[in-house]
N, C-alpha and C positions, 0 to 999 in steps of 0.2 A: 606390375612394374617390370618382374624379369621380361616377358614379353617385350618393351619395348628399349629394355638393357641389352636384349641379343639383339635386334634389328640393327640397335644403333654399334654394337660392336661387329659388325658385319660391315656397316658402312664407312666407319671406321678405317677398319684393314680396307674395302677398295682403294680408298684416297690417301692412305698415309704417304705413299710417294710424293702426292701434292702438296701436302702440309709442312707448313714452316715449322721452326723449332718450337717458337709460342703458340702455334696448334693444336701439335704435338701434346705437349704442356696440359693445354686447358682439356683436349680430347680424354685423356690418362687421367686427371684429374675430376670428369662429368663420371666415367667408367668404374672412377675405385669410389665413390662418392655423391652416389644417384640421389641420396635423400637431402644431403648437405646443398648440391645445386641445386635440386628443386624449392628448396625454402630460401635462397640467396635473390640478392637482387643485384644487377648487372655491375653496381657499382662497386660492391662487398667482392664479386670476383676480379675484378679489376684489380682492388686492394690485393687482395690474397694471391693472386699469379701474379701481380705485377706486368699485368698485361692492358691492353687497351679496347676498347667500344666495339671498336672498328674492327680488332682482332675478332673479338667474340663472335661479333654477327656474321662475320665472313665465313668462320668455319660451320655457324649452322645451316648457314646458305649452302655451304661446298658439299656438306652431310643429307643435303636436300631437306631442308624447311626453309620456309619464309624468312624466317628470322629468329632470335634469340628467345621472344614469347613462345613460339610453336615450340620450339625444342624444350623447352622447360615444362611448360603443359603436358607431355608425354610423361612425364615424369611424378608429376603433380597432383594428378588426377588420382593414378592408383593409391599414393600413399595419404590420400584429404582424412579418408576414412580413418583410419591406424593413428590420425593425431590428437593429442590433447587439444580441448579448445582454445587454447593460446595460441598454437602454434598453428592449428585451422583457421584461424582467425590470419596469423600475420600470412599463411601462404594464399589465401583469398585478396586481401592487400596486394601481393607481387604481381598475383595475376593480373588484375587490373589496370587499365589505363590511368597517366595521371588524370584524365578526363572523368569525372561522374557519371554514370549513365543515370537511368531512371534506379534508384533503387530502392523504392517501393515496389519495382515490375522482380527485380532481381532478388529480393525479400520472399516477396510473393512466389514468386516462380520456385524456389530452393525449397520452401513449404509443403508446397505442390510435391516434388518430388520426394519427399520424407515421406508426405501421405501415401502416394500410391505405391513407395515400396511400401511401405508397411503394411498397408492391403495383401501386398503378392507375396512377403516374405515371410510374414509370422505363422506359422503353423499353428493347422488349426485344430490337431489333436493335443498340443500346448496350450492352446487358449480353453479349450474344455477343460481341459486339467484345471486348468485355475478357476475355471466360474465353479467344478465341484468342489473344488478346495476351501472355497471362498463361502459357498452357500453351506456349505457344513461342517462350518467353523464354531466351535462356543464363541470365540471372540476370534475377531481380526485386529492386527496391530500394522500401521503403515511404521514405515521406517528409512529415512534417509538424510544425507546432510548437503549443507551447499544447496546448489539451486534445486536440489531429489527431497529439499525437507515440506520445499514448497509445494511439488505433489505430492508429496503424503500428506500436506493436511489437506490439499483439495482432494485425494483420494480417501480421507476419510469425511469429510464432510458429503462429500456425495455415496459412500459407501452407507454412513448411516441414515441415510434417505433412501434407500432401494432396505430399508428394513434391517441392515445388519449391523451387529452390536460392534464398532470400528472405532479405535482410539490410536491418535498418531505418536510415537513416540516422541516428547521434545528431543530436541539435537544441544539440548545445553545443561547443565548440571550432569548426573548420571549417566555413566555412557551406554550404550545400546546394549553390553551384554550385563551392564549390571541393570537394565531394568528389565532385562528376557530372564532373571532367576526366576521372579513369582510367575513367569508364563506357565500354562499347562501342558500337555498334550493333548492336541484334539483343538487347542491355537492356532492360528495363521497366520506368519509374517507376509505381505506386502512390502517387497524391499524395492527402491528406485537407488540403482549403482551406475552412472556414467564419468567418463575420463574427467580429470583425472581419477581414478579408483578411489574411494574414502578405505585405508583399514580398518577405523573403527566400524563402518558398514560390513566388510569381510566378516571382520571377528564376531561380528553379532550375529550375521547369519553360522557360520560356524560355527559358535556357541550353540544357537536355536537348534542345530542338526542335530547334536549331541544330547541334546535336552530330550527329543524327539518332538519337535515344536517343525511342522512342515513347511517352509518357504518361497514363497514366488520371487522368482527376479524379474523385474523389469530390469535391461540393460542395453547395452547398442551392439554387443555382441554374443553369437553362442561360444567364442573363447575366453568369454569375461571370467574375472576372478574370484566373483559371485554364484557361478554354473554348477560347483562340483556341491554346492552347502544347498542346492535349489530344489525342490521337487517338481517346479514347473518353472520354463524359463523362455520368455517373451523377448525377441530382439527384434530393437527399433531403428532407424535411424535420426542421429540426430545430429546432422550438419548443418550448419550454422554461418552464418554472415557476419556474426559478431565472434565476440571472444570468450563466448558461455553457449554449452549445448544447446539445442534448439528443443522447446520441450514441446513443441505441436505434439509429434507422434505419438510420444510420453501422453501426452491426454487424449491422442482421438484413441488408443489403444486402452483405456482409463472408464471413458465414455462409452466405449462398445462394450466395455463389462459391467458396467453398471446398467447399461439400457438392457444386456441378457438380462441379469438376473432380476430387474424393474420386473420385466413380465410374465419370469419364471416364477415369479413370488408375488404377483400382483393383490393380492387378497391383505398381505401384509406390508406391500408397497403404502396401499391406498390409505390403509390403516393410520402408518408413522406420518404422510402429506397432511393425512387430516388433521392428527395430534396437532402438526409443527403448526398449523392455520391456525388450531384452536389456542396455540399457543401466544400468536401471533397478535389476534383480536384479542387475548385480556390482556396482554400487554400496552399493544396501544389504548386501551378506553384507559388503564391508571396512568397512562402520558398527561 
């Protein structure tokens, strides 16, 4: 975003001669206030300068953009990532026309793009980190709240299907560090932490550090507040078209460590499939 805060204060100073006093106004107001106009909609500035439509779109035109959308998307873009999903949610809203496009195409497409960074972004002396952290665990514990509790139980039900002994911590009664006392060392938390931040997720990795209980983060950034408590740490992205992260990445990143360690351990993979079949078939004949 500074990248396109200098541009625009350069273009700025050419045309301030041209600029009416309401210009003026709103130009000084875009400059001290890049993120507040980027999540604004034409009519909320209107309110707040006491200016008009008409005003607005002329100075982005004068400032060389199309119009009021372009100049605000320059602003918009950089800061999507840095939002809690509330707020990525309502600035995807502003962007858009009041017209619907296809958005299933626009679902689909943002998906896409979470996946193939996460291909090119996750480090992949991080991700071995974790598959040996994971495979030479006494136990692994998932851990997370909000919509992170929901892959921790699908990351321990598919965890204890590739053979490994993985129990999710509930996110209700007991909070995270009072059930990390009877942990061991020689443990592995599994933590899912995305915006807004859970503290009680912090404290619990925290906790774990001190205990000497090793911890993975999954998160959406390597500045998250989960990084410094982490012994290996996984960053996804997760933008979203609604008003709650997008957990694709969270599980194709989930799924690729399950599928390692499926084949690293095949011998004991095939073992637990077969148990759960066997388990399967006497169940249903007492149906």
């Amino acid at each position: 975003m500074e990248d396109h805060l200098s541009i625009l204060k350069e273009r700025v100073k050419a045309r301030i001669f041209d600029m009416t006093p309401s210009q003026k106004v709103i130009a000084d107001y875009i400059l001290k206030n890049p993120q507040k106009f980027a999540l604004s909609s034409i009519r909320q500035l209107e309110e707040e300068l006491n200016t008009s439509k008409s005003t607005i779109v002329r100075l982005a035109q004068m400032l060389g953009y199309q119009g009021f959308q372009e100049l605000k998307k320059d602003f918009l873009n950089p800061i999507r990532q840095s939002l809690e999903p509330m707020n990525r949610y309502k600035s995807f809203l502003l962007e858009k026309s009041e017209t619907q496009n296809n958005m299933l195409e626009n679902v689909g497409q943002l998906a896409i793009s979470n996946i193939e960074k996460t291909i090119n972004l996750v480090e992949q002396e991080q991700f071995k980190k974790a598959i040996d952290l994971l495979e030479n665990a006494t136990y692994v514990y998932t851990m997370g709240l909000g919509i992170s509790s929901y892959l921790a139980d699908l990351a321990a039900y598919l965890l204890t299907r590739v053979s490994l002994k993985t129990y999710a911590l509930p996110p209700v009664g007991l909070s995270f560090a009072e059930q990390i006392i009877n942990l061991e060392a020689g443990d592995v938390i599994l933590t899912f932490l995305f915006p807004p931040y859970s503290t009680e997720t912090i404290e619990g990795a925290r906790f774990a550090q001190e205990r000497g209980i090793e911890v993975i983060g999954i998160t959406d950034s390597v500045t998250s507040e989960i990084v410094p408590y982490s012994e290996a740490v996984l960053a996804v992205p997760v933008e979203s078209a609604i008003w709650a992260n997008s957990v694709v990445s969270p599980l194709v990143l989930v799924y690729a460590l399950c599928s390692h360690i499926g084949l690293s351990r095949k011998p004991e993979t095939l073992k637990t499939i077969e148990t759960i079949e066997s388990l399967r078939k006497s169940q249903q004949k007492k149906r």
